[in-house]
PyMOL commands that place a pseudoatom at each C-alpha (Angstrom):
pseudoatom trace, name=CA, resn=UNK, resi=1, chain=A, elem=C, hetatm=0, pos=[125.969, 218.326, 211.064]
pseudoatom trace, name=CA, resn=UNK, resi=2, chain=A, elem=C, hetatm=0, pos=[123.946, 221.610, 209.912]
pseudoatom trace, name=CA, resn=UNK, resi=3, chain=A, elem=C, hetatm=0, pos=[120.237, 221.390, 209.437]
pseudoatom trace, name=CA, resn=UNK, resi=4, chain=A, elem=C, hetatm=0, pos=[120.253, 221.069, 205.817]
pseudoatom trace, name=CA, resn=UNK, resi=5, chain=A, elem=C, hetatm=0, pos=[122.611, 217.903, 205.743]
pseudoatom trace, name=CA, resn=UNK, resi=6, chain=A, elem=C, hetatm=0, pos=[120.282, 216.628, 208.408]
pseudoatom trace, name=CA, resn=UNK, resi=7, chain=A, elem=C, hetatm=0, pos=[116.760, 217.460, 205.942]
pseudoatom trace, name=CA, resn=UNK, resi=8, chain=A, elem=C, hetatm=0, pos=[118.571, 215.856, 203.174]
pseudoatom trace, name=CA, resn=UNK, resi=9, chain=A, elem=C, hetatm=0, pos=[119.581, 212.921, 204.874]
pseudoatom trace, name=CA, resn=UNK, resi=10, chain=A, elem=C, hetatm=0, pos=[116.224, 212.117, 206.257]
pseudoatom trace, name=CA, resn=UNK, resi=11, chain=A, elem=C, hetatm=0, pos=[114.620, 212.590, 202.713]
pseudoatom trace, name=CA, resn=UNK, resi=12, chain=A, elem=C, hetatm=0, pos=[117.055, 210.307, 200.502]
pseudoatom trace, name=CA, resn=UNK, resi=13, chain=A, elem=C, hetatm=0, pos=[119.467, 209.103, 203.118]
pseudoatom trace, name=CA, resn=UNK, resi=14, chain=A, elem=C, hetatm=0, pos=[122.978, 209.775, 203.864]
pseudoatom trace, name=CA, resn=UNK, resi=15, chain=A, elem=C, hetatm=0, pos=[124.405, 206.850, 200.794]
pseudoatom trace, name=CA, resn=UNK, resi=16, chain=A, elem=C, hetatm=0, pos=[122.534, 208.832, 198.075]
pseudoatom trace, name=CA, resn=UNK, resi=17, chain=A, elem=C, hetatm=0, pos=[123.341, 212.492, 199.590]
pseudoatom trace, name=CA, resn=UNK, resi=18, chain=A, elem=C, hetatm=0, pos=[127.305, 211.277, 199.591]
pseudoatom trace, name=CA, resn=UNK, resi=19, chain=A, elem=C, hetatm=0, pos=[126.821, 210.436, 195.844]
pseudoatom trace, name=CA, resn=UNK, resi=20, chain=A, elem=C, hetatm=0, pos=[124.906, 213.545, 194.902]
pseudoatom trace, name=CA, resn=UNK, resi=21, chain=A, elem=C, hetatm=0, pos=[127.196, 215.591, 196.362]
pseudoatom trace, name=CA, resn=UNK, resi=22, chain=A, elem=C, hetatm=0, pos=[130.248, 213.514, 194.395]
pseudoatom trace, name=CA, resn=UNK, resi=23, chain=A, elem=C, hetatm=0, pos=[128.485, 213.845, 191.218]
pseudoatom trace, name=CA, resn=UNK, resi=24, chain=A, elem=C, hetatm=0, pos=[128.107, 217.530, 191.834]
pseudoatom trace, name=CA, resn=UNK, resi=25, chain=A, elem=C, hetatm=0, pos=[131.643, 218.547, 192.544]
pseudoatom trace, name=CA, resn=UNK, resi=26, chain=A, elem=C, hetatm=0, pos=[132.667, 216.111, 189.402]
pseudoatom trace, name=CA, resn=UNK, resi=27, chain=A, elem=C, hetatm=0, pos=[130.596, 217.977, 187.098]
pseudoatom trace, name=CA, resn=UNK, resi=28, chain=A, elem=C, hetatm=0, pos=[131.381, 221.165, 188.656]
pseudoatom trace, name=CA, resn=UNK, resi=29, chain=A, elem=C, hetatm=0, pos=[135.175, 220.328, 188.092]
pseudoatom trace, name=CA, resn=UNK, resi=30, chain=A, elem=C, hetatm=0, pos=[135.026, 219.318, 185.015]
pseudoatom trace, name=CA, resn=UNK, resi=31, chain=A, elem=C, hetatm=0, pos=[133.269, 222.944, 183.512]
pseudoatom trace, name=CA, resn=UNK, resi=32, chain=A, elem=C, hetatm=0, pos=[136.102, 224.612, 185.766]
pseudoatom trace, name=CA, resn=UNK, resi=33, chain=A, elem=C, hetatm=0, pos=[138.749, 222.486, 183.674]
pseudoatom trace, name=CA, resn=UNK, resi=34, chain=A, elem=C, hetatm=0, pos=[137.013, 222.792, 180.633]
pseudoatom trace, name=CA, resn=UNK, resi=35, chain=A, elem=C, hetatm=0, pos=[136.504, 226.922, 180.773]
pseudoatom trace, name=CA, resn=UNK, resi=36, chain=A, elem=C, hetatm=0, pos=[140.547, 226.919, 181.686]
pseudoatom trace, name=CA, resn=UNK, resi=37, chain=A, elem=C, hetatm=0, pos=[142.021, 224.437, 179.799]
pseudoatom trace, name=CA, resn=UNK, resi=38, chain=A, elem=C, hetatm=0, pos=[139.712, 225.465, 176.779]
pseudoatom trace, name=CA, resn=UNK, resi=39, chain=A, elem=C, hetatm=0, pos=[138.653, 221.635, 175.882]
pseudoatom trace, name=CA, resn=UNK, resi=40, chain=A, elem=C, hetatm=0, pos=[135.015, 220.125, 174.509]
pseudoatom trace, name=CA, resn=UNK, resi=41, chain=A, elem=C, hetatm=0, pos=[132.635, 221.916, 175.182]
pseudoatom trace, name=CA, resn=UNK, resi=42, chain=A, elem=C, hetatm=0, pos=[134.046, 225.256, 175.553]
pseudoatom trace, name=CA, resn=UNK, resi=43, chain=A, elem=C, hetatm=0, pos=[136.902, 224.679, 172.748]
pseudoatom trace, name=CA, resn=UNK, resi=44, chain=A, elem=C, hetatm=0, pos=[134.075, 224.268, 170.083]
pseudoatom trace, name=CA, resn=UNK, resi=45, chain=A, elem=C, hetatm=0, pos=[132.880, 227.772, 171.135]
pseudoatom trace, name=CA, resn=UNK, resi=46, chain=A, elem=C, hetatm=0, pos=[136.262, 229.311, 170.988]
pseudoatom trace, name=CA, resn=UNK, resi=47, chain=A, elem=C, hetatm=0, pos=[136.896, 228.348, 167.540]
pseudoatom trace, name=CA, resn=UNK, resi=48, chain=A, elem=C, hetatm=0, pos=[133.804, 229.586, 166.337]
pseudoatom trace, name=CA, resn=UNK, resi=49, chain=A, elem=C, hetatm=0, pos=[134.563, 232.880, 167.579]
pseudoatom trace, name=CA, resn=UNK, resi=50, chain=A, elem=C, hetatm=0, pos=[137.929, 233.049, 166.131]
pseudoatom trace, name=CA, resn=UNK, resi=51, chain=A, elem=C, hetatm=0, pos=[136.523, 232.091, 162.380]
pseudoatom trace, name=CA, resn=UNK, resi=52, chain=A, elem=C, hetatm=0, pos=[133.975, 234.730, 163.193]
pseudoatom trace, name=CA, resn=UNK, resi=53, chain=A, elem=C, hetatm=0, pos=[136.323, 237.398, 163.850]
pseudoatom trace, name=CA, resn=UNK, resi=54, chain=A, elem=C, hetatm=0, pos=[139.322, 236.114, 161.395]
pseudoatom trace, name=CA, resn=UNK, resi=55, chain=A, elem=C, hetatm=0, pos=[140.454, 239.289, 159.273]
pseudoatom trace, name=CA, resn=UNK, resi=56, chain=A, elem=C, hetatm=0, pos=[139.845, 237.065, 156.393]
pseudoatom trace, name=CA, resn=UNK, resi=57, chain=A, elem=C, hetatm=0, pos=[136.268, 236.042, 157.052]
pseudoatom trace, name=CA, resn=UNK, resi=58, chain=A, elem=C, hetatm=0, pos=[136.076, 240.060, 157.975]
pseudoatom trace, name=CA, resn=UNK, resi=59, chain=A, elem=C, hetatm=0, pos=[137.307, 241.003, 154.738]
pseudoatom trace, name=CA, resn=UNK, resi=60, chain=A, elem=C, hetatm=0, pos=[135.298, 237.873, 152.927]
pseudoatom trace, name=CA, resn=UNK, resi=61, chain=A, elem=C, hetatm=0, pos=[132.494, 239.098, 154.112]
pseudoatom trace, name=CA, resn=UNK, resi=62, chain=A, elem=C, hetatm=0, pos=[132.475, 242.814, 153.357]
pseudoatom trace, name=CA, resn=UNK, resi=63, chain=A, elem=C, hetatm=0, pos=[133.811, 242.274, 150.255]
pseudoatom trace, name=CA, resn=UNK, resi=64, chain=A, elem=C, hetatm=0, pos=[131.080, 239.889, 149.091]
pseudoatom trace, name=CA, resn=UNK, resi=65, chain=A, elem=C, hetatm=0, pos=[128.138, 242.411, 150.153]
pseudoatom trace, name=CA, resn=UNK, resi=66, chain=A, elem=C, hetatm=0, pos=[129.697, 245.425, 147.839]
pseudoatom trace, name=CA, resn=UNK, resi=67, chain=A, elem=C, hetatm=0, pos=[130.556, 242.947, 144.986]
pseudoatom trace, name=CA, resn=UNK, resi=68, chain=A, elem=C, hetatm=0, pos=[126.694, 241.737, 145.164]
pseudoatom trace, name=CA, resn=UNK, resi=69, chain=A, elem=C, hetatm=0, pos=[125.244, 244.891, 145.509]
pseudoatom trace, name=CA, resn=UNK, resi=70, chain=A, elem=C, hetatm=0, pos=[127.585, 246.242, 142.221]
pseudoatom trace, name=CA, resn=UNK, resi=71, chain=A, elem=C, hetatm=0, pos=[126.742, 242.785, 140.412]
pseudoatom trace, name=CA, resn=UNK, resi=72, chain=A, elem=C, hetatm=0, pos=[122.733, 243.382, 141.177]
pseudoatom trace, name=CA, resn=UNK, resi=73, chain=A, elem=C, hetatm=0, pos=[123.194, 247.443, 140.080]
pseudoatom trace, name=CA, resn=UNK, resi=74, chain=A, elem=C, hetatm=0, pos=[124.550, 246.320, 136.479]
pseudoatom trace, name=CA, resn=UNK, resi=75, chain=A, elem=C, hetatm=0, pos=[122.050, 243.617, 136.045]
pseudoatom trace, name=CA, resn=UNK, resi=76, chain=A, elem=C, hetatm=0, pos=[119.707, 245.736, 136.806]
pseudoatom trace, name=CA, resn=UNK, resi=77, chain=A, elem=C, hetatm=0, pos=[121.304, 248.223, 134.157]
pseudoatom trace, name=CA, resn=UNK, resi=78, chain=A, elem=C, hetatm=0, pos=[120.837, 245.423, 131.791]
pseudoatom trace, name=CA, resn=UNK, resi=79, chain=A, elem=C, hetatm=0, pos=[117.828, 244.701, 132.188]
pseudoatom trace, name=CA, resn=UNK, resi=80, chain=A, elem=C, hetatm=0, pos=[116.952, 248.763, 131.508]
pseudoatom trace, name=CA, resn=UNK, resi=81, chain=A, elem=C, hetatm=0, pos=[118.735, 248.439, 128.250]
pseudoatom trace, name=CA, resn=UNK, resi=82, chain=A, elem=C, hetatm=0, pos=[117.077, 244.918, 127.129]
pseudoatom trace, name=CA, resn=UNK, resi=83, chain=A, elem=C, hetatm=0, pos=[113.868, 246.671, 128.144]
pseudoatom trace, name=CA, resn=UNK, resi=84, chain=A, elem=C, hetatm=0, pos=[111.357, 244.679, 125.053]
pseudoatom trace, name=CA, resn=UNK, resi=85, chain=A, elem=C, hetatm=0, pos=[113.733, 242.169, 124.273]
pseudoatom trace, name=CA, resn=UNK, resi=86, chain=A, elem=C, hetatm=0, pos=[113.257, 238.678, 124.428]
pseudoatom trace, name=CA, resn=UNK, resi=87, chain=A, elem=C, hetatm=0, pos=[116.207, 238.679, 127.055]
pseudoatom trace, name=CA, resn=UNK, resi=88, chain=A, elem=C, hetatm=0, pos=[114.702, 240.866, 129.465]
pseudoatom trace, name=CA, resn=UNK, resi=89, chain=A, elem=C, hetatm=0, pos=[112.948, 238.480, 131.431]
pseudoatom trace, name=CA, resn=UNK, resi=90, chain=A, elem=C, hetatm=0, pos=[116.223, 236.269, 131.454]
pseudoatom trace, name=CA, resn=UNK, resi=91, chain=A, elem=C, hetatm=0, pos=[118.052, 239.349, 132.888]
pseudoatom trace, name=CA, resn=UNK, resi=92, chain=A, elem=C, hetatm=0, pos=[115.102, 240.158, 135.220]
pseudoatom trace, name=CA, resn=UNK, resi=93, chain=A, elem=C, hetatm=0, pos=[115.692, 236.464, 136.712]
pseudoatom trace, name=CA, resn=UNK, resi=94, chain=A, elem=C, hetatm=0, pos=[119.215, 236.668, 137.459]
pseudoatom trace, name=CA, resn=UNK, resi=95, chain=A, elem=C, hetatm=0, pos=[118.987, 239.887, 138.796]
pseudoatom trace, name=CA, resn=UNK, resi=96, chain=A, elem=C, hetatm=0, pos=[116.102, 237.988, 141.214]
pseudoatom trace, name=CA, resn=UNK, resi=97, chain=A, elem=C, hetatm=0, pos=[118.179, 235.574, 141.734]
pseudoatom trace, name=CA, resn=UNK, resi=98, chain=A, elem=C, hetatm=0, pos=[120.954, 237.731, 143.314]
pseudoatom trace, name=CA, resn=UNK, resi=99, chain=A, elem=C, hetatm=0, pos=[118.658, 240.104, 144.911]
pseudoatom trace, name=CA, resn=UNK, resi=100, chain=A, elem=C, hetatm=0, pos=[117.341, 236.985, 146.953]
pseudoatom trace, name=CA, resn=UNK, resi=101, chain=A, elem=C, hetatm=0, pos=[120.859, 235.637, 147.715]
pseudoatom trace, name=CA, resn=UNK, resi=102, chain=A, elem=C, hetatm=0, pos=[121.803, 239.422, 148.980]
pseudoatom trace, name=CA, resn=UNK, resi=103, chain=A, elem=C, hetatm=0, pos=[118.856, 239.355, 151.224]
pseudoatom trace, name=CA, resn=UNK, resi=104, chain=A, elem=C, hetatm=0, pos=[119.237, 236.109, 152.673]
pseudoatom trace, name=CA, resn=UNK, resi=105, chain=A, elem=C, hetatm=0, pos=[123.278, 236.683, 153.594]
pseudoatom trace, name=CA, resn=UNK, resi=106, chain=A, elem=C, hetatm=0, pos=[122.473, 240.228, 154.974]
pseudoatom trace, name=CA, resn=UNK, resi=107, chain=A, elem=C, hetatm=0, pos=[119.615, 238.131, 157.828]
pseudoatom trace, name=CA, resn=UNK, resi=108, chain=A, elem=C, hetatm=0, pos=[122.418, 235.793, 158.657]
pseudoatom trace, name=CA, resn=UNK, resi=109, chain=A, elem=C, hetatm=0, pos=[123.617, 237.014, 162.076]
pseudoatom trace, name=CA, resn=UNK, resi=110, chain=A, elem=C, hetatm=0, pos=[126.943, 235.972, 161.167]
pseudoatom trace, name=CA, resn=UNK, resi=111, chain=A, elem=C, hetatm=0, pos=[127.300, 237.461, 157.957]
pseudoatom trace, name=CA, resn=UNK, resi=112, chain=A, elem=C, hetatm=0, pos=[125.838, 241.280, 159.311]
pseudoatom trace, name=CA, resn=UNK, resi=113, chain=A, elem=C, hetatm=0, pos=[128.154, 241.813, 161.533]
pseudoatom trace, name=CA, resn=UNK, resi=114, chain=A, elem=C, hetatm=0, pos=[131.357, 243.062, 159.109]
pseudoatom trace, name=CA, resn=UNK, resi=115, chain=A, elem=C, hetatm=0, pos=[128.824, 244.652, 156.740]
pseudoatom trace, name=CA, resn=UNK, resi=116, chain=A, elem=C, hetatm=0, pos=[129.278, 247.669, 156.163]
pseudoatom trace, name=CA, resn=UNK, resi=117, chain=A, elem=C, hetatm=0, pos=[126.842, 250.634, 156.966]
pseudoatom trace, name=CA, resn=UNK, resi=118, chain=A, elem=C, hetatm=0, pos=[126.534, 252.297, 153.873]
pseudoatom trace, name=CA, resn=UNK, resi=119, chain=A, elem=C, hetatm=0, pos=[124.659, 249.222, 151.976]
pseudoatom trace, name=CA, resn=UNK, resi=120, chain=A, elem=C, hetatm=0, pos=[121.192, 248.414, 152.458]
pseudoatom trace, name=CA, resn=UNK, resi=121, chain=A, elem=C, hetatm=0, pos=[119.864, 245.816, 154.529]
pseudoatom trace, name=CA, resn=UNK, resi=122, chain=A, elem=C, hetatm=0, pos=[117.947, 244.067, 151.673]
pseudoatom trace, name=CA, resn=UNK, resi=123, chain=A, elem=C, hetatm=0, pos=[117.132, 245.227, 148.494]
pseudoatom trace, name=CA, resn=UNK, resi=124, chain=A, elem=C, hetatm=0, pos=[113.572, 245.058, 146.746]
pseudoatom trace, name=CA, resn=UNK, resi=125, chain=A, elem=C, hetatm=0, pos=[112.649, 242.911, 144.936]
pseudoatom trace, name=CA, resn=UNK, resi=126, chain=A, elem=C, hetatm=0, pos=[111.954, 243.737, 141.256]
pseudoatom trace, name=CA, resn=UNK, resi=127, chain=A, elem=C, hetatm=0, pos=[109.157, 240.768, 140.780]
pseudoatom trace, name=CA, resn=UNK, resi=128, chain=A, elem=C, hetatm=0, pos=[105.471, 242.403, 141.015]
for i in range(1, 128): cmd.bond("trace and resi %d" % i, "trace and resi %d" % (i + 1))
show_as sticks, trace
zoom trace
């Protein structure tokens, strides 16, 4: 036997060092298995990265962050034109509203990654 069998045996015995050693290569077989045949827990990973990079969660996604960013631009317009009006600050809310919804999305991890480069990160907030 090598020295290290003999160390471990003398610390726990030689029963609990046979069922460590079991338990270890069960476990260890099992993650082999599970990273080839693509079951629980590495199966649960796998679809998350196909929804992540599915050309329609792609496309969701990018379309979304220009269809925001034009929806906040002509509320904003609006609220320019009602400028006095007792709608103005009913304007000025939605436009808050989606400016806060815009920045929240764009700090999702998930979300950022298909955005595209020319829009901003987040957008200021009109509220003083």
């Amino acid at each position: 036997m090598g020295y290290l069998q003999n160390e471990i045996d003398e610390a726990i015995g030689k029963k609990w060092r046979i069922i460590i050693t079991v338990i270890t290569a069960l476990v260890a077989g099992y993650i082999i298995l599970a990273l080839v045949g693509s079951f629980w827990p590495f199966s649960t990973v796998k679809n998350v990265v196909q929804k992540l990079t599915s050309a329609e969660y792609i496309i969701s996604n990018y379309e979304w962050f220009y269809d925001m960013k034009g929806q906040i631009d002509a509320t904003a317009s609006k609220a320019r034109i009602a400028k006095g009006s007792p709608e103005e600050s009913g304007i000025r809310m939605v436009a808050e509203s989606m400016i806060q919804e815009y920045n929240a999305r764009s700090r999702m991890t998930t979300r950022t990654l298909w955005k595209a480069k020319d829009l901003p990160y987040q957008i200021e907030s009109g509220v003083e």
